[in-house]
LOZA-640978 format. One record per residue (C-alpha): x, y, z; residue in one letter. Coordinates in steps of 0.02 Angstrom, whole numbers, plus 32768, in hexadecimal, padded with zeros to 4 digits. Layout:
residues N
+------+------+------+-----+
|   c1 |   c2 |   c3 | res |
+------+------+------+-----+
|    X |    Y |    Z |   A |
...
+------+------+------+-----+
end
This chain:
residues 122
+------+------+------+-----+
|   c1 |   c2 |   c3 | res |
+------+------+------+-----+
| FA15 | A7AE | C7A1 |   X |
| F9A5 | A767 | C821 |   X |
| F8F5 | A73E | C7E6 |   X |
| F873 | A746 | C872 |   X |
| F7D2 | A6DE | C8AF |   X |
| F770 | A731 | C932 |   X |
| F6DF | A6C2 | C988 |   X |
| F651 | A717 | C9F1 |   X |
| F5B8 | A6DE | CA36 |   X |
| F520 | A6A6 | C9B2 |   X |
| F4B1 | A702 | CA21 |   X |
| F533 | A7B0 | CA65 |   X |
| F558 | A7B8 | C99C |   X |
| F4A3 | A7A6 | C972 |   X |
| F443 | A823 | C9E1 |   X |
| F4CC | A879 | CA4D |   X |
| F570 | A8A0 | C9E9 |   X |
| F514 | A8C3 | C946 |   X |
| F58D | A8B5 | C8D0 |   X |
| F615 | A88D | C953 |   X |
| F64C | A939 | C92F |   X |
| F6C4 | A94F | C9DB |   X |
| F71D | A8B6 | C9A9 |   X |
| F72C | A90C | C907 |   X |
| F75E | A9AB | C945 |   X |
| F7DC | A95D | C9BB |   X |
| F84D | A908 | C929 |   X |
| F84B | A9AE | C8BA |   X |
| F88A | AA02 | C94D |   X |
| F8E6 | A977 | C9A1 |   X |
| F897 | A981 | CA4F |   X |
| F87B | A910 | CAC2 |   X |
| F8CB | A854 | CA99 |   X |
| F8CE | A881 | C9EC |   X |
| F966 | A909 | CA27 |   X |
| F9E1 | A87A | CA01 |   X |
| F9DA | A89F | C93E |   X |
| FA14 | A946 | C955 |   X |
| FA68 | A987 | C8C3 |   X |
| FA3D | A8FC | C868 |   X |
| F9CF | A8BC | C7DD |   X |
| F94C | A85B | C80B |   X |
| F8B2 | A801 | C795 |   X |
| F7F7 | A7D4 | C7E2 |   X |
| F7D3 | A737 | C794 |   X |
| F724 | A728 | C7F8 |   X |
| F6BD | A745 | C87E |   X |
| F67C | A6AD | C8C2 |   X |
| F5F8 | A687 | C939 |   X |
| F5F6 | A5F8 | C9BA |   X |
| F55E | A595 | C958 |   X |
| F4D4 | A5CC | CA06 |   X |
| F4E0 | A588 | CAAE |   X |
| F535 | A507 | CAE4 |   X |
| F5B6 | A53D | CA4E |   X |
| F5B8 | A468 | CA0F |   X |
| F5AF | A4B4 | C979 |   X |
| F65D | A50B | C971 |   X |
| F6D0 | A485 | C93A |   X |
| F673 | A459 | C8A7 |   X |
| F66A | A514 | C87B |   X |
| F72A | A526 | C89B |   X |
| F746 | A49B | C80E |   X |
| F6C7 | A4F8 | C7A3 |   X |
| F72D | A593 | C79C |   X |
| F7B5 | A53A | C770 |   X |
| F757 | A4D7 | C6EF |   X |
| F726 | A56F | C69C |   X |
| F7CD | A5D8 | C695 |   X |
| F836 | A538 | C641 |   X |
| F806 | A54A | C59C |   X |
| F849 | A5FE | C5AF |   X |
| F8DC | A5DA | C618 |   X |
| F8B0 | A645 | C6A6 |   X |
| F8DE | A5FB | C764 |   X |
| F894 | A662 | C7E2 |   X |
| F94B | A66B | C858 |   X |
| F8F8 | A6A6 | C909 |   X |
| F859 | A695 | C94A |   X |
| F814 | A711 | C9C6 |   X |
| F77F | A6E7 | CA56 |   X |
| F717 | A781 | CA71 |   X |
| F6F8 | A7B7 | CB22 |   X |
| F639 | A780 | CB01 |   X |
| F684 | A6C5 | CAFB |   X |
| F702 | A6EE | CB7B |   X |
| F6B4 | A752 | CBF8 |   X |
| F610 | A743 | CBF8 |   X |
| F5DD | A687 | CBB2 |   X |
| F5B1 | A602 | CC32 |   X |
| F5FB | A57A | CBC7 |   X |
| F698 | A5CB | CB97 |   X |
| F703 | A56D | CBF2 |   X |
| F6D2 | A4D1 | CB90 |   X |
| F6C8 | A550 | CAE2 |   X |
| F763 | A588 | CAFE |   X |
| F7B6 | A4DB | CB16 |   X |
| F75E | A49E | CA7B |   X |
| F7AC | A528 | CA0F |   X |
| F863 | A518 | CA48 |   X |
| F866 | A447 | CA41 |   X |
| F80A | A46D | C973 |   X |
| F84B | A50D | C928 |   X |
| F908 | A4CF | C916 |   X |
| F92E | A596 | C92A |   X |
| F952 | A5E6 | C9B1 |   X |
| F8BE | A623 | CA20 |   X |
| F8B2 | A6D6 | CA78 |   X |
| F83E | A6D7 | CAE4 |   X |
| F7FA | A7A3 | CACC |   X |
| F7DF | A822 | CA52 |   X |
| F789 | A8D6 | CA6F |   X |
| F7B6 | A931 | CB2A |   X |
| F716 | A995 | CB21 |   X |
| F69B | A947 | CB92 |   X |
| F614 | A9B0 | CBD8 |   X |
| F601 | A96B | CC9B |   X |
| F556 | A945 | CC80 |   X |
| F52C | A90F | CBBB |   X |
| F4F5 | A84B | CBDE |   X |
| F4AB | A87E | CC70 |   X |
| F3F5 | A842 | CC71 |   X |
+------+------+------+-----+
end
């Protein structure tokens, strides 16, 4: 069974995504990058934000939910980027490098497919 991570933006998660409900909505109905788990059980192990702009906060925060899930033998297997990082963050590039070289998991970069065409618009 795979065993998901899904990181967003500190600041989409905080005042946009409330809840990051589309990335939730995407697994339960397997939409959007999350459509390659179809038919097949799948575990959230977290929602994780980036740790705020510039996202230097993310590899410590990586190790710290792995820290945490140990004791309990729980691995998160697959970590997702949320469009947020991936689409719409002016330091994802670096983010997203930072993640892949520290999560020792593979790394999808995407999550949800429902973006409106204007939502982090200013």
């Amino acid at each position: 069974m795979e065993k998901l991570l899904i990181i967003g933006c500190k600041r989409a998660m905080d005042d946009v995504c409330i809840g990051c409900s589309r990335c939730l909505v995407g697994l339960n109905r397997r939409e959007g990058s999350f459509s390659r788990y179809a038919g097949q059980e799948v575990e959230l192990m977290g929602l994780l934000n980036c740790g705020d702009c510039p996202g230097a906060a993310i590899v410590p925060r990586l190790a710290q939910v792995n820290l945490w899930n140990k004791p309990m033998g729980e691995q998160v297997t697959k970590v997702h980027i949320a469009p947020c990082i991936v689409d719409h963050c002016p330091y994802s590039e670096t983010l997203i490098k930072k993640i892949k070289a520290k999560a020792g998991v593979e790394v999808i970069e995407g999550a949800h497919p429902y973006i409106p065409e204007n939502i982090f618009a200013p």
